[in-house]
Steps between C-alpha positions, in 0.01 A plus 500: 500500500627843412572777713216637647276297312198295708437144451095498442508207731592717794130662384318207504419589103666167375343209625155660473531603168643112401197345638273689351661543200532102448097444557404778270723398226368160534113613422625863304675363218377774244643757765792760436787305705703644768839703401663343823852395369525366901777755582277673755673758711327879508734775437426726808614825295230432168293261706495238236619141486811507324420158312211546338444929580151515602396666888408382760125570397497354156660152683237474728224626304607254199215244515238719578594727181291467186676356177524842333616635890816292494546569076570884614723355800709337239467802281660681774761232614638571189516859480671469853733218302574763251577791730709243726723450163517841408630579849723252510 
């Protein structure tokens, strides 16, 4: 884990999201899938996971998004993907 970076376990985010994750996919197959690359830590200074870039909110709010809800999350995960590069 990086420097100041926190481990989405210590938040109890993780496991929940896993569990939950695994039964909806089972019965959601025509759903958007998750962008978790399962590097999960939350970079305290942009407040987003540094694996897959989305908040805090849009992890926990995943499942209960609407399909065309998570398309714009992934519309912005890679505009953030984009700016990350540029930065870089």
């Amino acid at each position: 884990m990086g420097p100041g970076a926190v481990g989405l376990r210590e938040w109890g985010i993780l496991a929940h999201c896993r569990i939950r994750t695994c039964a909806r996919m089972t019965f959601a197959v025509h759903d958007v899938p998750s962008p978790c690359i399962k590097v999960c830590r939350l970079d305290p200074v942009t407040g987003q996971c540094t694996g897959c870039l989305r908040t805090m909110d849009e992890i926990a709010g995943w499942l209960d998004l609407t399909v065309a809800e998570k398309q714009r999350v992934l519309a912005r995960l890679q505009e953030r993907r984009r700016q990350a590069v540029s930065n870089a």
